[in-house]
C-alpha positions in Angstrom: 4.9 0.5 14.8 6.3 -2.7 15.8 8.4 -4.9 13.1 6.0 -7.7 12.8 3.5 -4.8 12.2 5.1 -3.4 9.5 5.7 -6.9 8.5 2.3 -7.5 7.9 1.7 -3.8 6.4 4.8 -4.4 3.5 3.6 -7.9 2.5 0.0 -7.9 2.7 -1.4 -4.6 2.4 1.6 -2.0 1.3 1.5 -4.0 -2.7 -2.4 -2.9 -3.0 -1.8 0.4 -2.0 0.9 0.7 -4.1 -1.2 -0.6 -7.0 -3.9 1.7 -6.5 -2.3 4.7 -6.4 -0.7 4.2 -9.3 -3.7 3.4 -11.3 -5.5 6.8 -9.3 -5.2 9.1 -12.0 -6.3 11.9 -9.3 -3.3 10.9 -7.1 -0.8 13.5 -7.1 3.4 12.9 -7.5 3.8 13.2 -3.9 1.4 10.2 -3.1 2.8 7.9 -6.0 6.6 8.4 -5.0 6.0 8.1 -1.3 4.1 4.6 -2.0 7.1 3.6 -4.5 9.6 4.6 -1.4 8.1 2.6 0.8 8.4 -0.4 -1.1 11.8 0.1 -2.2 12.5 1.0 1.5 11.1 -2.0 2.9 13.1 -4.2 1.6 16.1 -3.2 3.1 17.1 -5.5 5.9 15.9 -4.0 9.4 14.7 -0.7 8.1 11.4 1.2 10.1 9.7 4.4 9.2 10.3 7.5 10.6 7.5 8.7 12.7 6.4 11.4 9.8 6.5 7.8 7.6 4.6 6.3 9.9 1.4 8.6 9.8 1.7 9.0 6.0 1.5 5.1 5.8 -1.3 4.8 8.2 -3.7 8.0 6.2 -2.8 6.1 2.6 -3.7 2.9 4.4 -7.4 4.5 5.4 -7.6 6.0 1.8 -6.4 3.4 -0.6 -6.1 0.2 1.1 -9.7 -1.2 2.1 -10.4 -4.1 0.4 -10.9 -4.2 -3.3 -13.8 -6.7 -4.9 -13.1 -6.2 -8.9 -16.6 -6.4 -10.2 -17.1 -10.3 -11.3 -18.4 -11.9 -14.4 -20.0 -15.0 -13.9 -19.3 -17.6 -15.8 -21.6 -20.4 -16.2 -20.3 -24.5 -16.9 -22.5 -26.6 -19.0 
């Protein structure tokens, strides 16, 4: 994984996950504290997962971090 990778990953993607699994009430405790790691981790100044990191990143990428469209009311102006 390169740094602007995980750049991208922590900024834009790693804060949905995180909020997702959290509010998964089927998630277990190992999935919600690796997700809060992560973020804590990745805000230390030049810090890069292991490679076992890595692939856990990447499978709860896959599973929780496709795009979420919250189901919209429409609202109508007069």
């Amino acid at each position: 994984m390169t740094t602007l990778e995980l750049d991208e990953i922590l900024t834009m993607r790693w804060p949905g996950v995180l909020r997702r699994v959290m509010g998964d009430a089927e998630a277990d405790g190992f999935a919600r504290g690796f997700a809060r790691s992560i973020a804590r981790h990745g805000k230390r100044r030049g810090w890069m997962p292991s490679q076992k990191q890595e692939r856990i990143m990447r499978q709860m990428l896959d599973e929780y971090g496709g795009a979420f469209e919250p189901d919209m009311e429409l609202i109508e102006k007069e």
